[in-house]
C-alpha positions, 0 to 999 in steps of 0.5 A, spaced: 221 672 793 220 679 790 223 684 794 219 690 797 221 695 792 218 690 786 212 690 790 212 698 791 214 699 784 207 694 781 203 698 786 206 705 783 204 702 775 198 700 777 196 706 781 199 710 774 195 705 769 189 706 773 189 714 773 189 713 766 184 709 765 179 712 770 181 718 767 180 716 760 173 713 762 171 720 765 172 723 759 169 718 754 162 719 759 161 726 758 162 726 752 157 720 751 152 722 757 149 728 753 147 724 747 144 719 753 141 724 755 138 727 748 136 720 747 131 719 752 132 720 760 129 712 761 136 710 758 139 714 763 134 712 769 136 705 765 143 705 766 143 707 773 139 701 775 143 696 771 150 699 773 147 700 781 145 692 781 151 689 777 156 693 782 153 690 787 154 683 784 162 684 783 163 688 790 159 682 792 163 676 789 170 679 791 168 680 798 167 673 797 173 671 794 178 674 796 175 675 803 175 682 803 171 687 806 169 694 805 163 692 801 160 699 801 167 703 797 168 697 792 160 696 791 160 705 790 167 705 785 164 698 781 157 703 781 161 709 777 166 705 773 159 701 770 155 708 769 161 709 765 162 704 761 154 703 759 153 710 757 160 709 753 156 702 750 150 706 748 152 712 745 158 709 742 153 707 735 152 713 735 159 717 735 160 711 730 155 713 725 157 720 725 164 719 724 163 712 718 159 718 715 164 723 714 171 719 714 168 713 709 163 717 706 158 714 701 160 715 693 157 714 687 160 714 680 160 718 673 163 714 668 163 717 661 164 711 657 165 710 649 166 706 643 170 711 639 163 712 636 158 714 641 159 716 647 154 715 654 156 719 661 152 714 666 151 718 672 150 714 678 144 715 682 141 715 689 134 716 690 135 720 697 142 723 697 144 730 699 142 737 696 148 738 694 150 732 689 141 732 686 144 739 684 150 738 681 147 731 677 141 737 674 146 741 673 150 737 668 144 734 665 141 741 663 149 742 661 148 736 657 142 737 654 144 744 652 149 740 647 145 736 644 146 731 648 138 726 650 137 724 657 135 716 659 131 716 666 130 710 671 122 709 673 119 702 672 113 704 667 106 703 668 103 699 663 096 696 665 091 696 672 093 689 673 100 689 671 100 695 676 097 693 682 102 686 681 107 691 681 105 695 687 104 688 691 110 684 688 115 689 688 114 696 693 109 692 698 103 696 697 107 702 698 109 709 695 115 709 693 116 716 692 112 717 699 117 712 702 123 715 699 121 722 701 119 720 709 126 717 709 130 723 707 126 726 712 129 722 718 136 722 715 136 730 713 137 728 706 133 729 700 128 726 695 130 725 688 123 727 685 124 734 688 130 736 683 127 732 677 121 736 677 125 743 675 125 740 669 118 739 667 119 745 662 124 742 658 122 735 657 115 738 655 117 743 650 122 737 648 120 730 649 124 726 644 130 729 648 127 725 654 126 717 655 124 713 660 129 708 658 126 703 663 123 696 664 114 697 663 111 693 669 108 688 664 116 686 662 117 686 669 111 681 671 113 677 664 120 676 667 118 674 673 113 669 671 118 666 667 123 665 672 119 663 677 118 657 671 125 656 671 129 658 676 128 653 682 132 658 687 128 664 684 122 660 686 124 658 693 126 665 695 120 668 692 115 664 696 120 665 703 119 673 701 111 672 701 110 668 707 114 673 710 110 678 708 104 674 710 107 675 717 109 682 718 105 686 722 107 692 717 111 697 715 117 697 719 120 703 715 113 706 716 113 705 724 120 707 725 118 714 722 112 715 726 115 713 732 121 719 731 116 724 728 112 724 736 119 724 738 124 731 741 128 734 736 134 732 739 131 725 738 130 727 731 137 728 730 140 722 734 136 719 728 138 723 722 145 721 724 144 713 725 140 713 719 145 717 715 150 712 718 146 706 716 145 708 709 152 709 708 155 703 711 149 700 706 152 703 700 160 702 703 159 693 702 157 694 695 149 696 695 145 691 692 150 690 686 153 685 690 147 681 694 146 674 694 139 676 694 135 672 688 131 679 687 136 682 683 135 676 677 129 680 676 130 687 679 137 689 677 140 683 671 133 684 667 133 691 668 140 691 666 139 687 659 134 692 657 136 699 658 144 696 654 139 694 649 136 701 649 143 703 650 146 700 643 140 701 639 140 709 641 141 712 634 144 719 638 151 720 639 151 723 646 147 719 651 147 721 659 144 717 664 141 717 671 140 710 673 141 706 680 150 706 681 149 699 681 147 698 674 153 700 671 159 694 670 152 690 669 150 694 663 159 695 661 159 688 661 153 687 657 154 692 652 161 689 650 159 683 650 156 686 643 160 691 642 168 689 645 170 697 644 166 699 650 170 702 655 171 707 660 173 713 658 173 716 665 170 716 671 169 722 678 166 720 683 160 724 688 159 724 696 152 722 696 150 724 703 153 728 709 150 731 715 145 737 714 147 744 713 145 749 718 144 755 714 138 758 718 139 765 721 146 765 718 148 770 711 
């Protein structure tokens, strides 16, 4: 039998142990409730019925059970512990986005790489990244230039009208990318690349051979295509899963997504911006399409990176910099010293690509 001082002692810790708890709860709910809120009050509303209807299933079933009474204060304490641990579960995607962007920020590499010949500085890119990181990339490129340096650009180039339209409906889905990138550094807080590169308009008229689209054209790439297709059963298997996926999809989800938030409030907005800057650094943290099973890589990634080290290694300037997908990087190493085995990494430095917004307004 335990003695009675025993039973005093457990209900001392459990009377403890449930303070603590409670306690911790309350905290995590206030914390948790203006986000609820600032998401949308039917949440809330949403919430409170559900918690109201499953207090009533527990109060009832321990009623049941344990041939107890009391309903109404087992039904009102069950009510307050499920609001708390509902609000919690819905604003806890949130708080998580926010801290996986700050404490395992999204980073891309600059790799300076060499043959004791030539040297190349791969900067890698993100098409919707942070201010800070397009300026910092401009700027070591017009310091680059400034030596003498040539710069090397991705961009799928146009060929003809109907390599043209194949890509857009292959490949971008009818979409403009650039309108599309462009939307989605809106919803993020971030920015588009496009708007940094264009400063440089000047230079590259005034000095053309010092700028090179080193990239695929659309006809290479439909070439490409139309030969994996022939010869690589996996390609062609997943090629026609993607297009009757296509055939099915009532639309453009990024497209709806970004409708839908811009008729919402500005707290809306910035809930958005941070899921969306949690999403895409999440993304990039498993490794980004480099490290995909998807077989669109054979063609959007493999291929590209065969072309532009060939362009690397054909290059007769001594002093290359490059702005290209930070996926491509070890693929085009590889291959450039499959050719040239002296290729190696010199260095390397490594840049946050997104963060939260600054908030500079009214302030000097």
């Amino acid at each position: 039998m335990v003695s009675q001082s025993v039973k005093v002692g457990l209900r001392q810790w459990g009377l403890r142990l449930s303070t603590i708890l409670w306690f911790l709860g309350g905290l995590a709910f206030l914390f948790s409730l203006p986000l609820v809120v600032q998401a949308s009050p039917l949440i809330l509303l949403g919430i409170l019925l559900i918690a109201l209807s499953c207090a009533a299933v527990i109060a009832s079933l321990i009623e049941r059970f344990l041939r107890t009474s009391h309903f109404r204060t087992r039904w009102l304490k069950a009510s307050v512990a499920m609001i708390f641990l509902l609000t919690i579960i819905v604003a806890s995607p949130i708080y998580y986005a926010a801290t996986i962007t700050q404490v395992s920020p999204a980073m891309v590499p600059q790799a300076t790489l060499s043959d004791g010949r030539k040297t190349i500085i791969f900067q890698g890119m993100q098409h919707v990244a942070t201010e800070v990181f397009f300026k910092s990339v401009i700027y070591d490129l017009e310091d680059e230039l400034s030596r003498g340096s040539v710069a090397y650009y991705e961009g799928v180039k146009p060929s003809n009208s109907q390599d043209d339209r194949w890509f857009d409906t292959m490949i971008t889905g009818g979409a403009d990318l650039g309108a599309s990138y462009r939307a989605l550094g809106d919803m993020c807080g971030l920015q588009f690349q496009g708007r940094y590169f264009g400063l440089l308009g000047r230079d590259v008229r005034e000095h053309p051979a010092a700028h090179v689209v080193a990239d695929v054209t659309t006809a290479q790439l439909r070439a490409e295509y139309g030969r994996l297709m022939q010869t690589d059963p996996a390609f062609a298997a997943a090629m026609k899963e993607k297009a009757d996926a296509r055939r099915a999809d009532e639309g453009d989800g990024l497209e709806k997504i970004v409708s839908f938030l811009r008729r919402g409030s500005e707290g809306q907005r910035k809930i958005a911006g941070i899921l969306c800057r949690g999403f895409m650094t999440y993304g990039m943290r498993r490794g980004g399409i480099g490290k995909s099973e998807d077989q669109m890589n054979k063609l959007i990634l493999d291929y590209r990176n065969h072309v532009l080290a060939a362009a690397l290694l054909a290059e007769p300037r001594q002093r290359i910099y490059v702005t290209y997908g930070a996926e491509h990087l070890s693929g085009v190493l590889a291959l450039m010293r499959n050719t040239n085995p002296r290729w190696r990494i010199v260095s390397v430095t490594w840049t946050r690509t997104i963060d939260s917004p600054e908030q500079l307004v009214g302030k000097l």
